[in-house]
N, C-alpha and C positions, 0 to 999 in steps of 0.2 A: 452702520453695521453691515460687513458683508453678506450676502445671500448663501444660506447653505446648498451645497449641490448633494444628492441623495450620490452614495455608492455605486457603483455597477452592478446590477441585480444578478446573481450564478444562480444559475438550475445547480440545485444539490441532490445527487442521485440517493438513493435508496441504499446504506452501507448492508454486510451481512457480518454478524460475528461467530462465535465457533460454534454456540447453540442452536446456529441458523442454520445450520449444515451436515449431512451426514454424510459422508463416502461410505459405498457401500463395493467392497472388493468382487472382483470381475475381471473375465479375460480380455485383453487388449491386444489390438494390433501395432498396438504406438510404441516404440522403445522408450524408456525412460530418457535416453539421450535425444529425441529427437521431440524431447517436451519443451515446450515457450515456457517459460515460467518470468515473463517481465513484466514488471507492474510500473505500470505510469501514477506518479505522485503529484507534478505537478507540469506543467505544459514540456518544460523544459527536464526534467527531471525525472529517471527509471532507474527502476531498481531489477538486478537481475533473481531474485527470490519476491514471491508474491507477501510478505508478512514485512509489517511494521512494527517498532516495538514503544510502548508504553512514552509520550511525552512527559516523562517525568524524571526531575532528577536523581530520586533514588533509583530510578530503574536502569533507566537508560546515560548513562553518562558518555561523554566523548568516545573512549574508544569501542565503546558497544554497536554505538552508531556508525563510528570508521568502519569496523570487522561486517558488518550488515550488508554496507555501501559495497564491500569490495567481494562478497560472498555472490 
């Protein structure tokens, strides 16, 4: 019987969801154009909007996911 080898252990951060957060409106010196808003999903992979949607197939289906990707 082969030897099992354990996975690669990942530090998994600390997520925050929308109850975790309050904006609270205020004057800024930032243009809205001149906002980063890119989110890294996976090494290789960003998204240019910070929000992910629902892994499920009633929510999320193909082209929800294309229109996300390309937003």
């Amino acid at each position: 019987m082969p030897a099992k080898i354990a996975p690669k252990q990942v530090a998994i951060r600390a997520g925050l969801t929308f109850d975790d957060v309050l904006l609270i409106p205020a004057a800024s010196d930032i243009h809205p154009n001149d906002a980063d808003t890119k989110t890294r999903v996976t090494r290789d992979l960003f998204l240019n909007i910070p929000l992910l949607s629902s892994a499920m197939d009633t929510v999320t289906e193909s082209a929800m996911a294309i229109a996300m990707a390309q937003a």
